[in-house]
C-alpha beads as a LAMMPS data file, in Angstrom:
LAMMPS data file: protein, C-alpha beads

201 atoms
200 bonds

1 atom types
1 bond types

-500.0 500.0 xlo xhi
-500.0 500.0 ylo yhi
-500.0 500.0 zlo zhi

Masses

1 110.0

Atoms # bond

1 1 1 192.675 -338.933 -365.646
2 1 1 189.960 -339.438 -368.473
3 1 1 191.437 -342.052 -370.474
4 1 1 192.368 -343.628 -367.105
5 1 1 188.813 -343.466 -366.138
6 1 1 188.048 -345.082 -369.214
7 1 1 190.474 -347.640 -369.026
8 1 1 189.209 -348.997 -365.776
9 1 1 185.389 -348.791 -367.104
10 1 1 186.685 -350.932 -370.252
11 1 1 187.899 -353.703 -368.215
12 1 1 184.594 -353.626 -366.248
13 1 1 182.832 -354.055 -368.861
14 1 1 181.167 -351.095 -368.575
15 1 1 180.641 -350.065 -372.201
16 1 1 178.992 -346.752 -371.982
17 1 1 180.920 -345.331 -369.597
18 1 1 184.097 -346.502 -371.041
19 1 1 182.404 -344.378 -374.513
20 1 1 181.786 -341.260 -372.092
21 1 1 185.316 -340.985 -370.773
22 1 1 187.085 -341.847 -374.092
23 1 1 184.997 -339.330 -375.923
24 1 1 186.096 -336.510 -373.415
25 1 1 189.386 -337.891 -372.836
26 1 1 189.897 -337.532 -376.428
27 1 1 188.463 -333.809 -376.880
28 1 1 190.833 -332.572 -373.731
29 1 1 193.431 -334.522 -375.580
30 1 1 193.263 -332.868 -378.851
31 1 1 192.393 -329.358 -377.281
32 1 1 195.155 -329.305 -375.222
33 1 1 198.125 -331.838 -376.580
34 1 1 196.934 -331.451 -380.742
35 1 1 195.944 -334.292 -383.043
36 1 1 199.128 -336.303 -382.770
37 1 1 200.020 -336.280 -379.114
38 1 1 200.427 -339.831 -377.733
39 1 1 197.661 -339.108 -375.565
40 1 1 194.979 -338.384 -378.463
41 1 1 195.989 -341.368 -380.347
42 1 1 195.813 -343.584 -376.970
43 1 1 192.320 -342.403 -376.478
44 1 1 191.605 -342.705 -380.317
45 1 1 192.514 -346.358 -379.325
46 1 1 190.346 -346.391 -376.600
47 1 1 186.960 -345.362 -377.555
48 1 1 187.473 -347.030 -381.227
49 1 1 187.576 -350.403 -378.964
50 1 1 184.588 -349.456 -376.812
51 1 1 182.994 -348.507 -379.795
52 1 1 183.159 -351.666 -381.636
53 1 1 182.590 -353.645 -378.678
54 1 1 178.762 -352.206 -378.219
55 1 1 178.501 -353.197 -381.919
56 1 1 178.443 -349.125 -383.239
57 1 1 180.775 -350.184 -386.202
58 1 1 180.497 -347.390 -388.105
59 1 1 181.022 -344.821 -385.651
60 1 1 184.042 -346.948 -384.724
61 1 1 185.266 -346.807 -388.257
62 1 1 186.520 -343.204 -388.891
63 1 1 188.580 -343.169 -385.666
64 1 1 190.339 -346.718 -385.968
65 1 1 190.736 -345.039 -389.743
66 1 1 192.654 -342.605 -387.548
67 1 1 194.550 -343.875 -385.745
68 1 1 196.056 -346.116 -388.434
69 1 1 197.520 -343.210 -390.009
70 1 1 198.307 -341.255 -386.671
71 1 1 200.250 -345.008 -386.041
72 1 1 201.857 -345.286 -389.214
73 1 1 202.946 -341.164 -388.668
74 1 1 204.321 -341.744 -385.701
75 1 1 205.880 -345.481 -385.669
76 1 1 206.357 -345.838 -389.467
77 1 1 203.879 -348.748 -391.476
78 1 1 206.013 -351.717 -390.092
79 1 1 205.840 -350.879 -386.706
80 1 1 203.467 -353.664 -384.418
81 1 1 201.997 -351.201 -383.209
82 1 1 200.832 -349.524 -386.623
83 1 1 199.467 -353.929 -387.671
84 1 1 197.746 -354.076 -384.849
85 1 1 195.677 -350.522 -385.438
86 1 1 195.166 -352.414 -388.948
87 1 1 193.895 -355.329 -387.823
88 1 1 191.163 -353.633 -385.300
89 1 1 190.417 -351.531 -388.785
90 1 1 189.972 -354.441 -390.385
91 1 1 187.951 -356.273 -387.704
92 1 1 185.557 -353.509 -387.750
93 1 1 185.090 -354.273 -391.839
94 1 1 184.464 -357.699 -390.972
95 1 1 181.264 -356.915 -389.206
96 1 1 180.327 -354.937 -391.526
97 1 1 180.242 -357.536 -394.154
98 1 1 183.275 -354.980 -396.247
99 1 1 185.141 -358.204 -396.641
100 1 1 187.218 -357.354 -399.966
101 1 1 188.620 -354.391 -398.037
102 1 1 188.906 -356.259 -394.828
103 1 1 190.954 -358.684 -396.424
104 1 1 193.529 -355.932 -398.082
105 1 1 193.575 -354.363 -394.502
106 1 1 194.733 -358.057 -393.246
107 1 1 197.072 -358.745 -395.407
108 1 1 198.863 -355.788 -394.788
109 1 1 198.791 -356.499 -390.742
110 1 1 199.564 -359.989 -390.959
111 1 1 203.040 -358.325 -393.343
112 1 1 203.944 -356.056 -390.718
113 1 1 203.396 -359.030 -387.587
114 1 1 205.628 -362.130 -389.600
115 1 1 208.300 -359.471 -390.461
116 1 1 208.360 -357.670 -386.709
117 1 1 206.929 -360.560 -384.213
118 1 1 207.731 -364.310 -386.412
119 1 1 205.554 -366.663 -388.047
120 1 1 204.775 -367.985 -384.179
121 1 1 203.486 -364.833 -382.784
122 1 1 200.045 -364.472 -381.455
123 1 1 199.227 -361.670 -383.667
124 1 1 200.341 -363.174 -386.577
125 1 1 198.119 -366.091 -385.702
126 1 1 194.708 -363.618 -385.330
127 1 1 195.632 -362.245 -388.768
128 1 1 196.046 -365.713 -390.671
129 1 1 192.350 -366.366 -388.443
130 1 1 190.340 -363.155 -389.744
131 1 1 191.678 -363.954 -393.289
132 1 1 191.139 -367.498 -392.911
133 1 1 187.444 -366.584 -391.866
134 1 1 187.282 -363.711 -394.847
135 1 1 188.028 -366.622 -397.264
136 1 1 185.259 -368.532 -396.331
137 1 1 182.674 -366.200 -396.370
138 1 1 184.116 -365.382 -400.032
139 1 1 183.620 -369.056 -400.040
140 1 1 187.215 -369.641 -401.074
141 1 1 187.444 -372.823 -399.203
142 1 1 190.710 -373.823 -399.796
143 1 1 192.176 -371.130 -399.544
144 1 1 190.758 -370.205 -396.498
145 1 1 191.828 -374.035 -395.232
146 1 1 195.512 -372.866 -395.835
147 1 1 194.996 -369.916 -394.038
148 1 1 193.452 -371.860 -391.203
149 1 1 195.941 -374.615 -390.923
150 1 1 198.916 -371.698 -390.467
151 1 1 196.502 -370.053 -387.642
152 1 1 196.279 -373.361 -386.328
153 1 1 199.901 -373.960 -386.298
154 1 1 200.574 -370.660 -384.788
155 1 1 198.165 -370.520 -381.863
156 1 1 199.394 -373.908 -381.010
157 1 1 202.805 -372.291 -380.441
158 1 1 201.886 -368.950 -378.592
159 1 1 198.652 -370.268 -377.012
160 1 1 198.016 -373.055 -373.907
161 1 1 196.491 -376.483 -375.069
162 1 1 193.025 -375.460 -373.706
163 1 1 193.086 -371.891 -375.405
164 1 1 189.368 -371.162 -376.524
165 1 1 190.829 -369.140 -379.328
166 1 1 192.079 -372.494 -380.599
167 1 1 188.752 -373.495 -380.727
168 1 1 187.181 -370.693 -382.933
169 1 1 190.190 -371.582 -385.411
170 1 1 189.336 -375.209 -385.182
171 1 1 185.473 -374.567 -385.806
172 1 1 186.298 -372.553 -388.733
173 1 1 188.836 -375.511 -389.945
174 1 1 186.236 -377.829 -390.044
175 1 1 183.820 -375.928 -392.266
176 1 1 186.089 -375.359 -394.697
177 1 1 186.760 -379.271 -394.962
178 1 1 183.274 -379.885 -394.825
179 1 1 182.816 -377.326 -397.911
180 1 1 185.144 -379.504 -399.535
181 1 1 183.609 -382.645 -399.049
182 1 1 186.213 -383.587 -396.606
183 1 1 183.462 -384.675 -393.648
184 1 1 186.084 -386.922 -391.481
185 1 1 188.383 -384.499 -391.810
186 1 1 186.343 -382.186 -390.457
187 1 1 184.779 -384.022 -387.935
188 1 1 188.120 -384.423 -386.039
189 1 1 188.288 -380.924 -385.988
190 1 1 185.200 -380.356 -384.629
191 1 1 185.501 -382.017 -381.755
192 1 1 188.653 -381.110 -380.834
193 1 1 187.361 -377.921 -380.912
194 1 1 184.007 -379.448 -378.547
195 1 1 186.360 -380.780 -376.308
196 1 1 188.467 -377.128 -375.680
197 1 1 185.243 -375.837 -375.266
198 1 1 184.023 -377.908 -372.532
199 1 1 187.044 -377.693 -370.474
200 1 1 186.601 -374.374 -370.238
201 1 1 183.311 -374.783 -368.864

Bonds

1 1 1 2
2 1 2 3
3 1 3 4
4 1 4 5
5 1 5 6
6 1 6 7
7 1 7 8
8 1 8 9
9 1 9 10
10 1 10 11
11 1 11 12
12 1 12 13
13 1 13 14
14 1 14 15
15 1 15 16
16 1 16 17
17 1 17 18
18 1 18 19
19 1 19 20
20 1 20 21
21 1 21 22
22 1 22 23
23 1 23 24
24 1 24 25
25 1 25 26
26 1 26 27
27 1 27 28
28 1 28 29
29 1 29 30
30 1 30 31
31 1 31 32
32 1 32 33
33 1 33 34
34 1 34 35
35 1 35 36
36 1 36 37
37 1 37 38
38 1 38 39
39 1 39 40
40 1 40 41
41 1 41 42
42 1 42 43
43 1 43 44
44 1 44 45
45 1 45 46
46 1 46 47
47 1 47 48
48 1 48 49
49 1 49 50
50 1 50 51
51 1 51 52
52 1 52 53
53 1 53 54
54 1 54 55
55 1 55 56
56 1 56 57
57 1 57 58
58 1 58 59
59 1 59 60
60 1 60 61
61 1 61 62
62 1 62 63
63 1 63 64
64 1 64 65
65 1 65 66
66 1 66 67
67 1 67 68
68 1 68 69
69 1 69 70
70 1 70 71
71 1 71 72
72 1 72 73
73 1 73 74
74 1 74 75
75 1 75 76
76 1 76 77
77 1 77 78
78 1 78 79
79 1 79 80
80 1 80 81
81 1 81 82
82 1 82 83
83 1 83 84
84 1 84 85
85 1 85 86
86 1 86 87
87 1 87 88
88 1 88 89
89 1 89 90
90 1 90 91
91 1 91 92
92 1 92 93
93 1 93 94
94 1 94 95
95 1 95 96
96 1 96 97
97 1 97 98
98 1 98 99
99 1 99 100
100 1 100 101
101 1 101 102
102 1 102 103
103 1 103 104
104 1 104 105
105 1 105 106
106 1 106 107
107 1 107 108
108 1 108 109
109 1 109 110
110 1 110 111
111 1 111 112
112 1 112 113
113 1 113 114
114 1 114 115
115 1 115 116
116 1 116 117
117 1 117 118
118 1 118 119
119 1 119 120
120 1 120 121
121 1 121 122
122 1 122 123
123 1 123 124
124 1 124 125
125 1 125 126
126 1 126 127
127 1 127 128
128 1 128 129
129 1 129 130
130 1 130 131
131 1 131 132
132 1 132 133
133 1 133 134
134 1 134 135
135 1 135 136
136 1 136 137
137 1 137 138
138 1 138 139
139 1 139 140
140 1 140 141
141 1 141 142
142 1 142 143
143 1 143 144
144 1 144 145
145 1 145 146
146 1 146 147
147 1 147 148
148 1 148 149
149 1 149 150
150 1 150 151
151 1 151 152
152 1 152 153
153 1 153 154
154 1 154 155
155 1 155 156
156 1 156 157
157 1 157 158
158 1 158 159
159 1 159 160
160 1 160 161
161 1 161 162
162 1 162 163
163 1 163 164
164 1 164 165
165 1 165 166
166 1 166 167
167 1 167 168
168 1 168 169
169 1 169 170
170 1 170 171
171 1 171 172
172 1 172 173
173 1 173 174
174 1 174 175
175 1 175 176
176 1 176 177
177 1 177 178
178 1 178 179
179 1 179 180
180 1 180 181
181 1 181 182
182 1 182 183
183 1 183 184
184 1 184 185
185 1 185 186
186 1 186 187
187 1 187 188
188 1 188 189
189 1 189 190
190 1 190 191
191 1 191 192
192 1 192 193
193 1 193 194
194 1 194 195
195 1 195 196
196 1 196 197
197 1 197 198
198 1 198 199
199 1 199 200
200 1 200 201
């Protein structure tokens, strides 16, 4: 009922409350069920994600810590399930300017997704993005171009045409060219990415 509760105050939007219920839903779970019940590490999940979303990164860390190794415990490292608790991990680093470890966090994710879900798979594509966009603030640019263009490629299969996540790749495409010099380039992708954006109103 607590983790419920929370559930429907995350997709209101409703940060704090979401916080509230997760934080209690998570104490009853532990109490009650111990520290590896499926119900402790779903509302782990839970208030790790409201956490992060009101910007408290840090106390967001230690749990999404957490449940990466209640995930790999229960599912094994390979599992999806166990990348995508990696990739929120290493999301969390990325606002936190940890970038080096970010990156590691990444690279394992983005392992586990090509190997379990295909090169074309949406999560796959979010991992090549965050270590695309890793790269460049290590200004690395062509590496992080590389990076990019396989995002790019994979969105394009698992996404629609007007995706705004398409956009955010694109955007981050065309700075890398323009570090490089490579200003036409770059312009094309920019307003491709302009145009996404303003269908989407």
């Amino acid at each position: 009922m607590l983790h419920d509760q929370a559930t429907v105050h995350l997709q209101r939007n409703s940060l704090q409350q979401a916080e509230l219920f997760a934080r209690e839903a998570l104490k009853e779970a532990e109490s009650s069920l111990g520290p590896d019940h499926r119900a402790t590490e779903q509302s782990l999940s839970t208030l790790a994600l409201a956490l992060r979303l009101q910007g408290k990164q840090d106390e967001a860390l230690p749990l999404a810590q957490r449940l990466v190794e209640v995930r790999t415990r229960h599912y094994g490292a390979d599992d999806p399930s166990t990348g995508i608790a990696l990739h929120n991990n290493a999301e969390i680093l990325i606002a936190q300017g940890q970038f080096a470890e970010a990156a590691k966090l990444e690279g394992r994710a983005l392992a586990v997704f090509q190997k379990k879900l295909g090169a074309d798979h949406f999560n796959t594509a979010a991992a090549l993005h965050n270590i695309g966009a890793i790269l460049l603030k290590q200004e690395k640019y062509k590496e992080a171009e590389n990076y990019l263009r396989r995002a790019l490629a994979a969105k394009e299969k698992s996404l629609k045409p007007g995706h705004l996540s398409l956009a955010h790749t694109l955007d981050n495409l065309s700075t890398a060219l323009d570090a490089q010099g490579r200003q036409i380039e770059a312009e094309k992708y920019r307003r491709r990415a302009e145009g996404i954006r303003r269908k989407a109103g």
